[in-house]
C-alpha positions as CSV (number, residue, x, y, z in Angstrom):
1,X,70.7,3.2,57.8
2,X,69.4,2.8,54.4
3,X,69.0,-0.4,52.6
4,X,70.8,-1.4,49.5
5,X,68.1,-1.0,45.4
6,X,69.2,-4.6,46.1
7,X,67.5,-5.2,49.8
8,X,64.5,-3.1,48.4
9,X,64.0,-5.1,45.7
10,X,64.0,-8.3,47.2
11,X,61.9,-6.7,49.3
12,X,59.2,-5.6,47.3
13,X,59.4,-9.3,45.5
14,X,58.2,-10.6,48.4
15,X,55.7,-8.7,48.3
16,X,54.9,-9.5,44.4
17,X,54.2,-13.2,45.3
18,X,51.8,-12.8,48.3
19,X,50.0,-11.0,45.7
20,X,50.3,-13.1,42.7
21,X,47.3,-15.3,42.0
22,X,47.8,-16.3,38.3
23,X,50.4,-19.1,38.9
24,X,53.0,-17.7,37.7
25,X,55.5,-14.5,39.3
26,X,55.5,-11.3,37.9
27,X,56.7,-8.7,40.3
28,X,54.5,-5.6,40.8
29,X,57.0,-3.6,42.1
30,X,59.4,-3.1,39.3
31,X,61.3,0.4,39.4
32,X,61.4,0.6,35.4
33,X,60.5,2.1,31.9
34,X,57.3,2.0,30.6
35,X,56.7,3.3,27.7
36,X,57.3,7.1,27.8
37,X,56.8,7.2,31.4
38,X,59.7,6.1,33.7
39,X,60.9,5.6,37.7
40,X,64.0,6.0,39.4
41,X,64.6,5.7,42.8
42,X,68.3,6.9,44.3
43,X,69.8,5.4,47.6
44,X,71.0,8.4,49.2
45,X,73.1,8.4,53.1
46,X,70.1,10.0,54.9
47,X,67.1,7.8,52.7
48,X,65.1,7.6,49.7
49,X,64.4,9.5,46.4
50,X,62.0,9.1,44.0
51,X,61.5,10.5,40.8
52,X,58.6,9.8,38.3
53,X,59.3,11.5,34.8
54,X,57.3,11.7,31.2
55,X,58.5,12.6,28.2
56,X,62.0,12.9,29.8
57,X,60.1,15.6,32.2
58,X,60.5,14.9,35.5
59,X,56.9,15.4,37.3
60,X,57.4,14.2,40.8
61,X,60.3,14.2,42.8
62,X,59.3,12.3,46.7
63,X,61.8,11.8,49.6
64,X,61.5,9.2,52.2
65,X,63.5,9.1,55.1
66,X,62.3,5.8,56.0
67,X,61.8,2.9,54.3
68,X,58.7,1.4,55.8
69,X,57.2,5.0,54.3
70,X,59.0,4.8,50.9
71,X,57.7,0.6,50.8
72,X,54.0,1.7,51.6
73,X,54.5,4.6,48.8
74,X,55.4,2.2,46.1
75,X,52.7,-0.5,47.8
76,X,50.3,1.7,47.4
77,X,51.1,2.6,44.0
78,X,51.0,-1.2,42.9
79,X,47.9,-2.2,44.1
80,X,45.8,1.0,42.4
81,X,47.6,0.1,39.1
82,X,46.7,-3.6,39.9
83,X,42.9,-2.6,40.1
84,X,42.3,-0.6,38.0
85,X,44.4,-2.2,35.4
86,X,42.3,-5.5,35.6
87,X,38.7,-3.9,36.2
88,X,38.7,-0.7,34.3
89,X,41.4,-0.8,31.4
90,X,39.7,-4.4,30.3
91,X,37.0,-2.6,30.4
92,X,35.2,-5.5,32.5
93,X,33.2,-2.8,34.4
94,X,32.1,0.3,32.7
95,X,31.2,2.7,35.2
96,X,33.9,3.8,38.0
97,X,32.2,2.4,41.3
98,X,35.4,4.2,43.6
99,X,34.0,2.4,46.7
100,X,34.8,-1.1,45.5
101,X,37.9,0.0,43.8
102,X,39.1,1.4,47.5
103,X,37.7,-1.8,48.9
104,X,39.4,-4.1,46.4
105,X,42.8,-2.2,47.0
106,X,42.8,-2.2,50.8
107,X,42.0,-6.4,50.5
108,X,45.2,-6.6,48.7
109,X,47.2,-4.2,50.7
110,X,46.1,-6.3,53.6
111,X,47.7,-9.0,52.0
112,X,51.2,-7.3,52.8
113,X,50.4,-4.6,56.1
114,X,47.0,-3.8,57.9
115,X,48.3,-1.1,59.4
116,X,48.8,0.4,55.8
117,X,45.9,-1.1,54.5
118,X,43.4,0.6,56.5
119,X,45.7,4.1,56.1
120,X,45.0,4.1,52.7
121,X,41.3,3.3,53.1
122,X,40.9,6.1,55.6
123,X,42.4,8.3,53.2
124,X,40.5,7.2,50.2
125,X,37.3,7.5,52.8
126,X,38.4,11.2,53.4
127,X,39.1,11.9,49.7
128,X,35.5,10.9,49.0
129,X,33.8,13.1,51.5
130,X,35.8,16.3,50.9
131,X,37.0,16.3,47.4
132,X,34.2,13.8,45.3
133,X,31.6,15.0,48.0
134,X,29.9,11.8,48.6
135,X,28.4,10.9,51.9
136,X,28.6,7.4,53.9
């Protein structure tokens, strides 16, 4: 059975305050506008659909059938824009060290699921060797 935007929400606020440090909540998990780039996510009977659009052009369209898979989607999501928000659009580091960044993002997934935090690292780990070529 699927859970209510409602459940999901509440949900992922939960998850906004183990991560919030500044004192103050903002949740990271908003399913919003912003800017010219917008989300929407659709309760269906059978699960979960996502569609990210630009420019009123829809670009992704992602189904989950479960909701632990659709919360570690949008986790995911999150925490990248966290990180690379803070380090790289301040422009507090220059150079794009991806190690650290995948290190910085699995701490804070850890925060909310191991299991999902070291799935994404793994992942990230694999990118690097295939795709980006780098070596351990």
């Amino acid at each position: 059975m699927t859970e209510s935007l409602e459940q999901l929400q509440r949900t992922l606020d939960e998850y906004s305050l183990l991560l919030d440090s500044s004192g103050k909540y903002n949740s990271f998990f908003q399913i919003k506008k912003k800017g010219e780039m917008s989300r929407r996510l659709l309760v269906t009977n059978t699960g979960y659909e996502i569609t990210l659009s630009e420019r009123a052009q829809s670009y992704l369209l992602k189904d989950f059938s479960d909701k632990h898979e659709l919360l570690n989607w949008l986790t995911t999501d999150a925490v990248k824009a966290m990180v690379f928000e803070c380090k790289y659009k301040s422009k507090i580091c220059p150079s794009v060290d991806f190690d650290k960044i995948y290190l910085e993002q699995k701490e804070l997934m850890q925060m909310i699921n191991d299991e999902w935090a070291r799935r994404y690292y793994a992942e990230c780990m694999e990118y690097m060797k295939n795709v980006l070529k780098f070596t351990d």
